[in-house]
N, CA, C and O atoms as a DFTB+ gen file, in Angstrom:
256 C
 N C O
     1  1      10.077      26.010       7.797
     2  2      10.198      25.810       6.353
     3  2      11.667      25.702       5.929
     4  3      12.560      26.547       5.986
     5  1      11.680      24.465       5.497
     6  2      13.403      24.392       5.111
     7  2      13.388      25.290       3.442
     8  3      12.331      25.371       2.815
     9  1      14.143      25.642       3.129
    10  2      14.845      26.145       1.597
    11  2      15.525      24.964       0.938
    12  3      16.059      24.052       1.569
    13  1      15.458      25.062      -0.547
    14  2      15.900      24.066      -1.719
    15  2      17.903      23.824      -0.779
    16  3      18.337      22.682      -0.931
    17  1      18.479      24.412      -0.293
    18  2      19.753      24.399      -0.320
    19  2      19.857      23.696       1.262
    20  3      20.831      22.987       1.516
    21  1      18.845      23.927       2.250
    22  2      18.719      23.065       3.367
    23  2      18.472      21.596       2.910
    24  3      19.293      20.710       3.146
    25  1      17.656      21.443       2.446
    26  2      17.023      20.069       1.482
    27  2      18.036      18.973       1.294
    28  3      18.079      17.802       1.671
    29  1      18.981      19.877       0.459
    30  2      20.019      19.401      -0.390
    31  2      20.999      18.686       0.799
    32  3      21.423      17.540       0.657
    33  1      21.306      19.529       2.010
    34  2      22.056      19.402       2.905
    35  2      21.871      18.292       4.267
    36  3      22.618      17.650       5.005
    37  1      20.772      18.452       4.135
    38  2      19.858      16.945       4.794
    39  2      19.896      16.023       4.023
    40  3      20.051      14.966       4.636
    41  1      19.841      15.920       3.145
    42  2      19.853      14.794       2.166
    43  2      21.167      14.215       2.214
    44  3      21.392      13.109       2.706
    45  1      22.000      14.934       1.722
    46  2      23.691      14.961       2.021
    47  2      24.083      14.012       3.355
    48  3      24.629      12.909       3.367
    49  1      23.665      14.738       4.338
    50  2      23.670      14.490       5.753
    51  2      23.168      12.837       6.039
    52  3      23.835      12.043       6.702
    53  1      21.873      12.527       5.399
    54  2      21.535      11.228       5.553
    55  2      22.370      10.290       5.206
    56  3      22.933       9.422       5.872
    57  1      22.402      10.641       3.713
    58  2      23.394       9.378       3.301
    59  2      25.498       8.950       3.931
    60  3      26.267       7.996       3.821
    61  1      25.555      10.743       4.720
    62  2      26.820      10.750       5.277
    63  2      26.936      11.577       5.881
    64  3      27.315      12.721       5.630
    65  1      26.451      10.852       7.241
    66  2      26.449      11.352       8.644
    67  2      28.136      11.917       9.206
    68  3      28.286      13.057       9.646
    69  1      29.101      11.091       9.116
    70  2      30.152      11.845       9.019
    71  2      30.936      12.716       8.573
    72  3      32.023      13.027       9.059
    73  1      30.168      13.375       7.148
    74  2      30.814      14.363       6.393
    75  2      31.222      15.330       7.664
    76  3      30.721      15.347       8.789
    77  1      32.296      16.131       7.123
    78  2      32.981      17.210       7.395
    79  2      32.111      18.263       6.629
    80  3      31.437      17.957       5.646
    81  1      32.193      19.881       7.300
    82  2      31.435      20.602       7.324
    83  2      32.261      20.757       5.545
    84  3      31.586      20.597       4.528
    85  1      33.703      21.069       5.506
    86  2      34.597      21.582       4.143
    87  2      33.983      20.796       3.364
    88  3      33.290      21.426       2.564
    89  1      33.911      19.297       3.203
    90  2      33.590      18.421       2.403
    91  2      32.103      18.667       1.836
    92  3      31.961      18.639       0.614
    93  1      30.859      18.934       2.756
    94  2      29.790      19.595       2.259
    95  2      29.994      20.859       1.663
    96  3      29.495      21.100       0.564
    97  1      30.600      21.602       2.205
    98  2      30.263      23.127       1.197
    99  2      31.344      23.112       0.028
   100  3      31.291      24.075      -0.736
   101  1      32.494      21.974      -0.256
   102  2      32.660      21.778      -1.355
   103  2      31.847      21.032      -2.462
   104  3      31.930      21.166      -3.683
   105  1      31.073      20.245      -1.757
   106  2      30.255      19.208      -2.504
   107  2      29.030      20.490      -3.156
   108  3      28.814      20.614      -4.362
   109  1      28.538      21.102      -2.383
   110  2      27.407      22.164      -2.249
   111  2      27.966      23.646      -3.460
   112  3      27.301      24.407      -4.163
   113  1      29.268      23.530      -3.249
   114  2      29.835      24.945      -4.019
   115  2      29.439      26.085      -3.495
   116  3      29.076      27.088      -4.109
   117  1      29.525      25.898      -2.125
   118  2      29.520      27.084      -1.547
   119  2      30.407      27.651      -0.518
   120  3      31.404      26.972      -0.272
   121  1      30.292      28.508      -0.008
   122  2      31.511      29.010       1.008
   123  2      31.406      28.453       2.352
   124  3      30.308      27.982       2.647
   125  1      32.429      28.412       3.311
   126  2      32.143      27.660       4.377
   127  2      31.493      28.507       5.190
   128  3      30.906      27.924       6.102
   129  1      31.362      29.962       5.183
   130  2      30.751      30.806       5.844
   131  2      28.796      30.380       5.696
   132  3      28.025      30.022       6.587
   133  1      28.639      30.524       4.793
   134  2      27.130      30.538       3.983
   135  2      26.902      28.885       4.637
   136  3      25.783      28.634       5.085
   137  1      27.917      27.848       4.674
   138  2      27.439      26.525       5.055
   139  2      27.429      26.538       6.832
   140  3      26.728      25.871       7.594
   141  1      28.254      27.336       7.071
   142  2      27.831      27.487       8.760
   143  2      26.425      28.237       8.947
   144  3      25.656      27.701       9.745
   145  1      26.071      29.202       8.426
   146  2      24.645      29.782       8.513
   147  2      23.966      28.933       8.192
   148  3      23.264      28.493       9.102
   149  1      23.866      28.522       7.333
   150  2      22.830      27.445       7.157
   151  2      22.716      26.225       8.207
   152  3      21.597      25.829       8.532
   153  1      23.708      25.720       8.657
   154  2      23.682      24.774       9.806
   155  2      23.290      25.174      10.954
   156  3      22.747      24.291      11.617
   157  1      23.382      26.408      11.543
   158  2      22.912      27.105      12.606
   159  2      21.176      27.145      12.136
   160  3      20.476      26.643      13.015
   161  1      20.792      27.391      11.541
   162  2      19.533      27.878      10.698
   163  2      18.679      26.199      11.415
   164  3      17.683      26.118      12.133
   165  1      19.614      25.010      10.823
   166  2      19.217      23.849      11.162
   167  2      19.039      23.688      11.799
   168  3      17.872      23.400      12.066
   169  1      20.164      23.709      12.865
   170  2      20.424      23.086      14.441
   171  2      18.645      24.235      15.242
   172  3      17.613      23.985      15.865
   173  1      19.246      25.263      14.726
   174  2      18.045      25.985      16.086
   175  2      16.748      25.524      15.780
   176  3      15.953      25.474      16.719
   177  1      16.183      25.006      14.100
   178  2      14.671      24.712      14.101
   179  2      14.517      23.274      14.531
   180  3      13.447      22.665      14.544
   181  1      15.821      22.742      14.919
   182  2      15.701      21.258      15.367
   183  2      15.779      20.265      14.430
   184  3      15.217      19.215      14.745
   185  1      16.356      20.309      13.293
   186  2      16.537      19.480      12.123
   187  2      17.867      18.656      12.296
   188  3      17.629      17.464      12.100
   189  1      18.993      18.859      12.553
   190  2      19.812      18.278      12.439
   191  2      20.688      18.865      14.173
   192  3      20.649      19.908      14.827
   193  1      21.378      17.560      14.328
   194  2      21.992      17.681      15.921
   195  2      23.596      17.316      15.466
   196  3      24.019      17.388      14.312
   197  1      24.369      16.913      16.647
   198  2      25.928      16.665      16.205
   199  2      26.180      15.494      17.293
   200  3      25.832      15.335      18.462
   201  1      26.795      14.896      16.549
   202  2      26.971      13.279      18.293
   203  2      28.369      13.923      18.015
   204  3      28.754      14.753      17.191
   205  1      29.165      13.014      19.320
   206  2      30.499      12.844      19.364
   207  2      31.531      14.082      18.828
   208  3      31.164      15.236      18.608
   209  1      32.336      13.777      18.737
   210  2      33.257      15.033      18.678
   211  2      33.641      15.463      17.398
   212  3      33.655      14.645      16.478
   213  1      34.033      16.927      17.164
   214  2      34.278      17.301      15.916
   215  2      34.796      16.406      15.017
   216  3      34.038      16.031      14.123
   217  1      36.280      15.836      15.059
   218  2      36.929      15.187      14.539
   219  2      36.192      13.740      13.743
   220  3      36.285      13.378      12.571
   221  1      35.537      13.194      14.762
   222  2      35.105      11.699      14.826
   223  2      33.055      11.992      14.958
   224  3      32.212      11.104      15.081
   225  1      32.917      12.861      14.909
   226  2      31.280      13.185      15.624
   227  2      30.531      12.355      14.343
   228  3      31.213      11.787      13.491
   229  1      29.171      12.354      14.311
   230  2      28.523      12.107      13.432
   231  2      27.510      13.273      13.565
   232  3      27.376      13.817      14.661
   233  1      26.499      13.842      12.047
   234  2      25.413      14.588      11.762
   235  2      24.053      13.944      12.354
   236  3      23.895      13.413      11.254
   237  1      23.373      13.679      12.796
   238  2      22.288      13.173      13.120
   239  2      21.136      14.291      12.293
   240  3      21.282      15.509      12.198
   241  1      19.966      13.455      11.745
   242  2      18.737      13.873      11.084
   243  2      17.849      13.947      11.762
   244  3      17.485      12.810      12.064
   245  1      17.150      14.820      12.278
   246  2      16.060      14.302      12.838
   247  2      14.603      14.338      12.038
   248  3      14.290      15.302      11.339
   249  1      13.798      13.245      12.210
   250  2      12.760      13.563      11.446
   251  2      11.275      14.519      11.992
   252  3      10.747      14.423      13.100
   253  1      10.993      15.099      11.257
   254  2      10.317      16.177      11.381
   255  2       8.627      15.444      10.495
   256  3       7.633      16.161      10.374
């Protein structure tokens, strides 16, 4: 079960697979701490993956 603030962050993610993690939890208004939990939260139920490298990587969606 994703939450209203996962939602938001997939959504995010679709339209810009390259965002930076800062750039989402500024967009989001939240702390970068609270936006790493939540991405971990993602990654382990299998929602979202990471290509390529930090710098240059892209977000990948997966559909569920």
């Amino acid at each position: 079960p994703v939450n209203e603030r996962q939602q938001t962050i997939l959504s995010i993610m679709k339209q810009n697979p390259s965002i930076t993690r800062e750039d989402l939890a500024n967009k989001l208004g939240i702390s970068l701490a609270t936006l790493k939990r939540e991405l971990t939260s993602l990654r382990k139920e299998g929602y979202i993956t990471r290509s390529g490298s930090d710098k240059n990587g892209q977000w990948i969606v997966v559909s569920k």
